[in-house]
N, C-alpha and C positions, 0 to 999 in steps of 0.2 A: 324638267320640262316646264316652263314659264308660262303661267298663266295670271293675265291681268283680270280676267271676272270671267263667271261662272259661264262654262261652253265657249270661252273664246279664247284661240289661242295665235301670241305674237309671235313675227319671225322667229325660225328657228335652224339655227345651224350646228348642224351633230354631225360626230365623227364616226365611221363606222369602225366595226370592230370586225373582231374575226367569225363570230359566228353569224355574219351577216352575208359568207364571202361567198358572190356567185348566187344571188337572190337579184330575183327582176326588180327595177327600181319602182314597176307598178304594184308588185304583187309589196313589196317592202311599204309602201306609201298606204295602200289598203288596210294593212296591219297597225299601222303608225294611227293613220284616222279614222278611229272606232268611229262608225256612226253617220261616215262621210258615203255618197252612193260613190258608187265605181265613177260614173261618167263627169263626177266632179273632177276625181286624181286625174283621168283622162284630157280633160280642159285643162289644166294647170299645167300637167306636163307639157301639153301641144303649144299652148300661149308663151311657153320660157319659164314659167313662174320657179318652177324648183330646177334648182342648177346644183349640177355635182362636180366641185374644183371650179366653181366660179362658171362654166361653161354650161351651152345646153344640152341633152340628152334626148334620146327616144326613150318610149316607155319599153322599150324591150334593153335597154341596158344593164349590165348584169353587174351591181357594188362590188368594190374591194375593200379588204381593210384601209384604214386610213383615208378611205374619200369623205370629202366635207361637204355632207347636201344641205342645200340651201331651203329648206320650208314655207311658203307663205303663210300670213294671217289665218285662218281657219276660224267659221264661227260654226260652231256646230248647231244645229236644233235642239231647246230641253226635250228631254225625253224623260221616262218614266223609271227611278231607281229600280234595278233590278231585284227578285225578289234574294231572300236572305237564308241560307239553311239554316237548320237548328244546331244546337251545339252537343245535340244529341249523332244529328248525321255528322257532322262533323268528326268528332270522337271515333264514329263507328269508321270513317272512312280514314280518319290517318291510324285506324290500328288494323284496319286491310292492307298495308303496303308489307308487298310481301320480299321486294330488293330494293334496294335506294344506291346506284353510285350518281358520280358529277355528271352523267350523261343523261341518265332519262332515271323513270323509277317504273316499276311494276305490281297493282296495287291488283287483290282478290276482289274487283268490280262486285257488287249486292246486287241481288236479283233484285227488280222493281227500279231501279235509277238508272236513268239515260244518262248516255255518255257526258254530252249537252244540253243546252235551256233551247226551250226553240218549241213553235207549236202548241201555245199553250202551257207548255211547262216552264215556271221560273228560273229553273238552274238545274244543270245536269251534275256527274263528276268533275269536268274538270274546270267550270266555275267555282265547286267547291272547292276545288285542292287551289285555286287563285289567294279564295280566301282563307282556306287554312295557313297558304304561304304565302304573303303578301309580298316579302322580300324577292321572291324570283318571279323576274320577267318577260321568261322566254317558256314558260308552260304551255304545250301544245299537245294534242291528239294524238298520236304516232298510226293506231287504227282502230277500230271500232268494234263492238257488241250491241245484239240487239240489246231492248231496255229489260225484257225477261230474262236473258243470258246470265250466267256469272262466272265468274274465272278470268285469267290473267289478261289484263288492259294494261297494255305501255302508255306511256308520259313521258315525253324529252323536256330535259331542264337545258337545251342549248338549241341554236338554229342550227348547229352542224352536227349534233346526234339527228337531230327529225329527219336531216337530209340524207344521214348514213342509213339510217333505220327503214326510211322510206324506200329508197334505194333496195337494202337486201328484202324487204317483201316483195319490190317489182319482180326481182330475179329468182325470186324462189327462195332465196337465204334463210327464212324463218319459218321452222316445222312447229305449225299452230294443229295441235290435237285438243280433243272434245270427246266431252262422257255425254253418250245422250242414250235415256228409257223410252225404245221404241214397243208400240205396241204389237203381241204376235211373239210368235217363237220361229227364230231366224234359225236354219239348219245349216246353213253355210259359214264359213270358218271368217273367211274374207271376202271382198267384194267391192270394185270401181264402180262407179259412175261414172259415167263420160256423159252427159247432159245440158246442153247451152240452157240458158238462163235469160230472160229478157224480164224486164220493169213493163207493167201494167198499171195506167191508173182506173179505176173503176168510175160508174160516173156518181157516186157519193164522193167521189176523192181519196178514196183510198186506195191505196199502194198494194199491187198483189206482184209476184213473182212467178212468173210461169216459164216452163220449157218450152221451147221455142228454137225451131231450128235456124232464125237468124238472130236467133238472141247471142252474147257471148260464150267464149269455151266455159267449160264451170265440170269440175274434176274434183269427187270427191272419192276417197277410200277409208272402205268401214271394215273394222276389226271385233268381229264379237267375242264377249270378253265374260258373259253369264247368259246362261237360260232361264227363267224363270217360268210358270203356269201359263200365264199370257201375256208376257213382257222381256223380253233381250235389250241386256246392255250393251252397247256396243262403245269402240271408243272411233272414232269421228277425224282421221287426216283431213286437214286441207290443202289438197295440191293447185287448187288456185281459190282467192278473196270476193265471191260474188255475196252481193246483199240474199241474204234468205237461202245460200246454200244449202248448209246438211239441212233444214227443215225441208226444203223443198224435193230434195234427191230421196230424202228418206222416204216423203210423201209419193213419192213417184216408184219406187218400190213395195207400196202397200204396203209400210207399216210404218207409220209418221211416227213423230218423235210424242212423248204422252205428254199431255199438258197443253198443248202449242193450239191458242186459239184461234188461229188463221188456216193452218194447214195441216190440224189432226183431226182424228175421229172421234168425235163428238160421245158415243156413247163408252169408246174406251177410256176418254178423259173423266168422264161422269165418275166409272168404276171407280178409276185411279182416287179421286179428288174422295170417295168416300173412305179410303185407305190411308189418306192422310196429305194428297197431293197436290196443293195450293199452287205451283204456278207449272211454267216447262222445264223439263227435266233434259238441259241442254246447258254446258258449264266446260268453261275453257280451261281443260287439266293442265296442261303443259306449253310451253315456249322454250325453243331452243333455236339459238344461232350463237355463230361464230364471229364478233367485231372483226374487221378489216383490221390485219398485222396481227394478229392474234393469235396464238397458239389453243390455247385454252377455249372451249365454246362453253357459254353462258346459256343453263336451263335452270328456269325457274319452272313450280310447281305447285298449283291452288289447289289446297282441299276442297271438299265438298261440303255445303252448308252441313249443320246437326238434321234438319228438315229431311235433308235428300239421304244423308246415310242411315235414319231412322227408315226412311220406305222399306230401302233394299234390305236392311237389315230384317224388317218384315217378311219382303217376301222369300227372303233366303227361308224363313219360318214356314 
């Protein structure tokens, strides 16, 4: 990528590859120009400026291998070096990867680290794993966990795993279960929610999640899996991906998940936290799907921090 001084960058004409194939030449041009607003790529395209095979394009045209887009100039604004983890987090985070092939990787996410930088926060996961691997550059999100969560987070090392990967969550393809310590003693074996879910922003700015019968579907099934004195573990299906599900459905069956400072009970948590129980006891056990042409179906599986199996091991006491 040719660069004649710091933030500016000269024509440039690249070839596309395969993992490029069937990407909108907007959404491709956004990724390409860290930094750039949207309705810049939007002017450039409209004006002619980026040509694919010498020709002009809409911004809805979709790459193939072997097309040669044409790049304009680009000066970017300085901006402020992003900040830097330690090589402590670092360490800690490339000896959580708990599968690695050439398609994505799947690492046991740390309780207390966002996925992403953003918000106030200097750098999430997968800034880290950028810079743990500087060499690949096609590290992208596959999907998400809150920043208290812990348990299995996908990472595609290619544009056309993200897109496969992406793909079998739309459809269901990947059965995402969860350990979570609700508070109370649950007498029932199993148990759906059927529950829509809508986004609420508060007027501090903050983001709450509530049921809402025009909010979206949001379908959770709980499997309890211990009793305890005044806590059930249960383990946590997701049969569809909303922000703040099992905490919210749990919350909506009166016995929130223990720990969960947004939508648990206050004096349950207190208990807990004297017991040993520093954050939400909500960790993503298991991942299982099938790759397309595949016979074989890939599950991966994260233990639970020393922290969390130290409680239970308590309260089994």
């Amino acid at each position: 990528m040719p660069e004649t001084q710091k933030n500016f960058y000269a024509v440039r004409r690249i070839r596309i590859d395969e993992d490029y194939r069937g990407q909108r030449i907007d959404n491709y041009l956004m990724g390409l120009l860290k930094g750039v607003p949207r309705s810049f790529v939007y002017r450039i395209l409209r004006r002619g400026e980026v040509r694919v095979n010498r020709g002009r394009i809409q911004a809805s045209y979709r790459l193939q291998p072997g097309d040669l887009v044409r790049v304009p100039p680009v000066q970017l604004a300085p901006k402020a070096a992003p900040g830097r983890p330690g090589e402590r987090v670092l360490r800690r985070l490339d000896g959580a990867i708990l599968l690695e092939t050439p398609r994505f990787l799947v690492i046991n996410k740390p309780t207390g680290m966002a996925v992403h930088g953003g918000s106030g926060l200097n750098f999430g996961v997968i800034e880290a794993l950028r810079i743990l691997r500087p060499e690949e550059h096609h590290l992208e999100l596959v999907h998400r966990l809150d920043r208290e969560t812990s348990g299995c987070l996908m990472i595609s090392r290619k544009r056309s795993a993200l897109r496969i990967l992406h793909e079998l969550l739309r459809t269901d393809g990947v059965d995402k279960r969860y350990l979570a310590l609700l508070a109370g003693r649950w007498d029932k074996k199993t148990l759906e929610v059927d529950a829509p879910l809508r986004k609420n922003t508060l007027r501090s700015g903050e983001r709450i999640v509530r049921i809402d019968p025009q909010g979206k579907p949001a379908r959770t099934r709980f499997r309890r899996l211990e009793r305890f004195d005044d806590a059930t573990l249960v383990e946590a299906q997701l049969l569809t991906g909303r922000t703040h599900q099992i905490r919210v459905h749990a919350a909506h069956l009166g016995m929130p998940i223990l720990g969960d400072p947004k939508y648990g009970d206050e004096q349950a948590n207190r208990g807990m936290r004297e017991r040993g129980l520093k954050r939400m006891f909500l960790h993503a056990r298991v991942l299982r799907f099938r790759w397309p042409d595949e016979d074989q179906a890939i599950q991966v599986e994260a233990p639970l921090d020393a922290a969390l199996e130290g409680l239970l091991s308590d309260l089994k006491r």
